[in-house]
C-alpha positions as CSV (number, residue, x, y, z in Angstrom):
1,X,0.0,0.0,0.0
2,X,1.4,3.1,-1.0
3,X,1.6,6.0,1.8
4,X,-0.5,9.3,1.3
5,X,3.0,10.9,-0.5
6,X,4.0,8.2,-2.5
7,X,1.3,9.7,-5.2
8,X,3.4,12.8,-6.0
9,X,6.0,10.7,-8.6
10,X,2.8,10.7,-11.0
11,X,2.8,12.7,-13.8
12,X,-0.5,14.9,-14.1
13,X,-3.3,13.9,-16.2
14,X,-3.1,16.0,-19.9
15,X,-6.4,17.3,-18.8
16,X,-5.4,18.9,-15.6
17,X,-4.6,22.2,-17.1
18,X,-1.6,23.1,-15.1
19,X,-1.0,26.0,-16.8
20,X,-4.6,27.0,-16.7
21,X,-4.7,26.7,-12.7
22,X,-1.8,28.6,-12.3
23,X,-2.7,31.9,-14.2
24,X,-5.8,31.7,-11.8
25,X,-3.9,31.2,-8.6
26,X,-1.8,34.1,-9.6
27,X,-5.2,35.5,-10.2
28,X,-6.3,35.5,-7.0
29,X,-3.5,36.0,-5.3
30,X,-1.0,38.4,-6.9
31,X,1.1,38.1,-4.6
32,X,2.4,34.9,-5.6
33,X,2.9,36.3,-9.5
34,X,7.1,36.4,-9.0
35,X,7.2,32.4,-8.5
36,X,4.8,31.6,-10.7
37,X,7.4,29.9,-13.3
38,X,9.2,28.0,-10.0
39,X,5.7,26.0,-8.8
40,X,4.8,22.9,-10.1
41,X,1.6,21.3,-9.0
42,X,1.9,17.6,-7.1
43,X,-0.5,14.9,-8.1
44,X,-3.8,15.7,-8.2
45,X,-6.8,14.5,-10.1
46,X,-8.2,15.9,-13.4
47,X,-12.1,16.1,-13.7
48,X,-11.9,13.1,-15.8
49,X,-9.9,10.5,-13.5
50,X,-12.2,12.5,-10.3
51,X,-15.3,10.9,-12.5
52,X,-14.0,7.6,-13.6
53,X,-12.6,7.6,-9.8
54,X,-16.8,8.0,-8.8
55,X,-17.9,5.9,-11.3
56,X,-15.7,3.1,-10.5
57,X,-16.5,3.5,-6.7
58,X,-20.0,3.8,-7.4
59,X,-20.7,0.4,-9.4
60,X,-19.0,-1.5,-6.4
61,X,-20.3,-0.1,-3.1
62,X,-22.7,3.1,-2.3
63,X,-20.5,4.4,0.5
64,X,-17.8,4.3,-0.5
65,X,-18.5,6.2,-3.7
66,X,-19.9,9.0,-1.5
67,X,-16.5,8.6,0.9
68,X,-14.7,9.2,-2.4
69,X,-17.2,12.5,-3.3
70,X,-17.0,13.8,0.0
71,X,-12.8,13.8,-0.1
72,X,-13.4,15.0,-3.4
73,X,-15.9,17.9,-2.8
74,X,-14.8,18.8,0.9
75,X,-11.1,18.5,1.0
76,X,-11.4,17.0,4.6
77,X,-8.9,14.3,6.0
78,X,-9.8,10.6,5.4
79,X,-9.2,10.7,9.4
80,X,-11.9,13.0,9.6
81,X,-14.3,10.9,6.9
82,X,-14.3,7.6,9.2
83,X,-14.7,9.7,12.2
84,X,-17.7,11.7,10.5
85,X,-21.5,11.0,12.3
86,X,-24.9,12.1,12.0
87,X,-24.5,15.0,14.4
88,X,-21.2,16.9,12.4
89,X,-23.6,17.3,9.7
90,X,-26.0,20.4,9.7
91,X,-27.3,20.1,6.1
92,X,-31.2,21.6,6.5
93,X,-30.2,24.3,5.0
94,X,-29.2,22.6,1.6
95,X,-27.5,26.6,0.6
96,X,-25.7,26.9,3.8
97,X,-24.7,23.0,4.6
98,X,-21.6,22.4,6.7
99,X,-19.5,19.4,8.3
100,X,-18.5,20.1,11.9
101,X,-15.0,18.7,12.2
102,X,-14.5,18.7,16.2
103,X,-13.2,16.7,18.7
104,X,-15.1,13.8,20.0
105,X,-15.8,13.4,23.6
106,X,-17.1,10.1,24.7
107,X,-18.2,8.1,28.2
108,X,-16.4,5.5,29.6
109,X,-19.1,3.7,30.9
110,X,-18.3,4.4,34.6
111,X,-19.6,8.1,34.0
112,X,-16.3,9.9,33.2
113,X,-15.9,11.4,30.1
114,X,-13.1,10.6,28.1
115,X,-11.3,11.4,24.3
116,X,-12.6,9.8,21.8
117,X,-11.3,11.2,18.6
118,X,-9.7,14.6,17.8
119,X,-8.4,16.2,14.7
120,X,-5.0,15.9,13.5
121,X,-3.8,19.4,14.4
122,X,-5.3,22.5,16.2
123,X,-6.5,24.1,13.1
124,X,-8.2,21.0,11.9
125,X,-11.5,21.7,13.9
126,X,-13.0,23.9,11.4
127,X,-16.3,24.0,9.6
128,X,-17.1,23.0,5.8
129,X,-19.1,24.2,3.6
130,X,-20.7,21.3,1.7
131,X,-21.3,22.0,-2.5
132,X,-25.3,21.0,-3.1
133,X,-25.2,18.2,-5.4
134,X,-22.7,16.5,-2.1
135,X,-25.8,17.6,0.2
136,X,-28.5,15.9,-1.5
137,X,-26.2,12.8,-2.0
138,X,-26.2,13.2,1.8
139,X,-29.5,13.4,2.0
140,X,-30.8,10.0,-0.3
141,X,-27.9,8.3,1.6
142,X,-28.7,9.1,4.8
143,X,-32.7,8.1,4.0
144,X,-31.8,4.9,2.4
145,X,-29.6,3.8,5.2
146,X,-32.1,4.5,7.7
147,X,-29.6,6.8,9.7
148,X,-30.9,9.1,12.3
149,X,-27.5,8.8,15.0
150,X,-24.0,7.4,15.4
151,X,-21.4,7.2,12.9
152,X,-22.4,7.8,9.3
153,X,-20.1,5.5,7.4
154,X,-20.2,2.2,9.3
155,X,-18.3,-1.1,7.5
156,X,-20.2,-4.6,6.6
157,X,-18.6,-5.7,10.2
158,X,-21.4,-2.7,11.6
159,X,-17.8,-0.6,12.9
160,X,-16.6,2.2,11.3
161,X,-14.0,2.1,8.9
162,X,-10.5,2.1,9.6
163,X,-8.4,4.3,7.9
164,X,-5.6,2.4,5.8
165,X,-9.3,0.1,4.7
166,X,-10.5,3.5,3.0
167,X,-7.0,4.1,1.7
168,X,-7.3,0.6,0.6
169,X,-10.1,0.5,-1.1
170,X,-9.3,4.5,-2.8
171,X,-6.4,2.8,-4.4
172,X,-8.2,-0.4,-5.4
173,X,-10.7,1.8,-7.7
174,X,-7.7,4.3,-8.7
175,X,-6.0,1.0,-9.9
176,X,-8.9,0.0,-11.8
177,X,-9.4,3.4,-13.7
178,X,-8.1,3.5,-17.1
179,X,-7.1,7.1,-16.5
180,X,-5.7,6.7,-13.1
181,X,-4.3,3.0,-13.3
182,X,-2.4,3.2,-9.7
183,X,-2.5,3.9,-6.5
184,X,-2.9,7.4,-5.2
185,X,-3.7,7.7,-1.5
186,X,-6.0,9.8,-0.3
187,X,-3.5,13.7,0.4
188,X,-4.8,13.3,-3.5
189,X,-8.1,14.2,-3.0
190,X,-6.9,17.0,-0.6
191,X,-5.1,18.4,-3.3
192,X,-7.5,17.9,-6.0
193,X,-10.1,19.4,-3.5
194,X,-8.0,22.3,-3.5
195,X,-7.6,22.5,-7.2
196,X,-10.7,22.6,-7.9
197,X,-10.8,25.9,-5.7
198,X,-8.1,27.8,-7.4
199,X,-10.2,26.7,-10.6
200,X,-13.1,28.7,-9.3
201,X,-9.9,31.5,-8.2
202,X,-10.3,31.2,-4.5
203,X,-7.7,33.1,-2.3
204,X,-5.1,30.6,-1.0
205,X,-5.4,31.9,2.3
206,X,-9.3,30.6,2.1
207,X,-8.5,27.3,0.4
208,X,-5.9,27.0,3.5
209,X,-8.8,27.5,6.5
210,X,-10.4,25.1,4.1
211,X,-7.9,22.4,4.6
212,X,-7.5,22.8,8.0
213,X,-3.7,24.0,7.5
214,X,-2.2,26.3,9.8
215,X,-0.6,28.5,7.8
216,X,-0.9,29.6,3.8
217,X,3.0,28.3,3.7
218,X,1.7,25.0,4.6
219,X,-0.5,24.6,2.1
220,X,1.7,25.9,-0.8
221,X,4.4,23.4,0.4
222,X,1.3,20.9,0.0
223,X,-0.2,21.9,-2.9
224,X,3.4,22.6,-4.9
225,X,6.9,21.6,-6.0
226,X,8.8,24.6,-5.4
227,X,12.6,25.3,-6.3
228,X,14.4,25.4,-2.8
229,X,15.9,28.6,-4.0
230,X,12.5,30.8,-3.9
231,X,10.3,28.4,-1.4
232,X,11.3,31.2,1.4
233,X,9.3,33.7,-0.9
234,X,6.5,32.0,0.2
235,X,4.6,34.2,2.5
């Protein structure tokens, strides 16, 4: 099983419009418009191997497909997908639908509360905004499971999913994509999340909050290849 940075070897689909993504970054952010030349994007999906990807997922097994949407469409962690339930999602508002990502406090069964599950860094307990076509996948998913509590991805086994068994099964479909055809992790997503962002020319400092990065360094460093020799005019 490949770790979640073995994907970055790959060489971008022809369809990812690098070139494209980067006049819009600049775009956005002018600031960035003197290393423009010296950033090259990591792996990330194009909106082909991102449908394939769905498609693939999607003829196999229903939730997984909407696991692989939700990294898709959300940017959040696979850490924070497996850990996702009922009550981190306010989507009655289908315009205004967010996931809660927050640290999870349970009982120990002798009346003390203890930790249950917490993001992977202090910034990672954010909220996030959820597109509308994700929210009334949600919504049909949520029905025909008969959900109403507890956690909203649960395995055949009736547990939640572990995280290297979502990574498994990401690079299983990846593998069987013709336009994919290996593994990819799941930082891919991430990044193809944020892709599709700068697409739509949002400020790197917003795609950053989005990620749960602390810092808009971080998510350059994560986002792009950048020549040693300019990567401290990052700021």
């Amino acid at each position: 099983m490949v770790s979640n940075d073995d994907a970055g070897q790959f060489v971008l689909d022809e369809e990812f419009f690098e070139e494209e993504l980067k006049r819009k970054l600049v775009s956005a952010n002018v600031e960035l418009e003197p290393i423009k030349n010296n950033m090259q994007f990591r792996f990330a999906l194009s909106r082909r191997q991102r449908q394939e990807l769905i498609d693939v997922a999607g003829s196999y097994n229903d939730t997984h497909e909407l696991m692989i949407i939700l990294q898709l469409m959300t940017g959040i962690r696979i850490g924070e997908v497996v850990n996702l339930e009922i009550s981190d999602l306010f989507i009655e508002d289908i315009a205004n639908a967010e996931i809660w990502i927050q640290m999870k406090i349970t009982d120990d069964g002798k009346g003390n509360e203890m930790l249950a599950w917490k993001p992977k860094t202090a910034s990672g307990s954010r909220r996030v905004s959820i597109p509308e076509d994700v929210v009334k996948k949600l919504k049909r998913y949520i029905g025909k499971h008969r959900k109403k509590k507890g956690y909203l991805f649960v395995s055949n086994k009736g547990d939640k999913y572990r995280e290297d068994t979502a990574i498994h099964f990401i690079n299983k479909y990846a593998k069987e994509c013709k336009t994919i055809h290996h593994n990819i992790g799941s930082n891919v997503m991430r990044r193809t999340y944020a892709s599709i962002l700068i697409d739509d020319e949002v400020p790197i400092g917003i795609i950053s909050k989005k990620l749960g990065h602390a810092s808009m360094e971080i998510t350059m460093k994560y986002l792009f290849d950048i020549e040693s020799s300019v990567r401290d005019d990052v700021k």
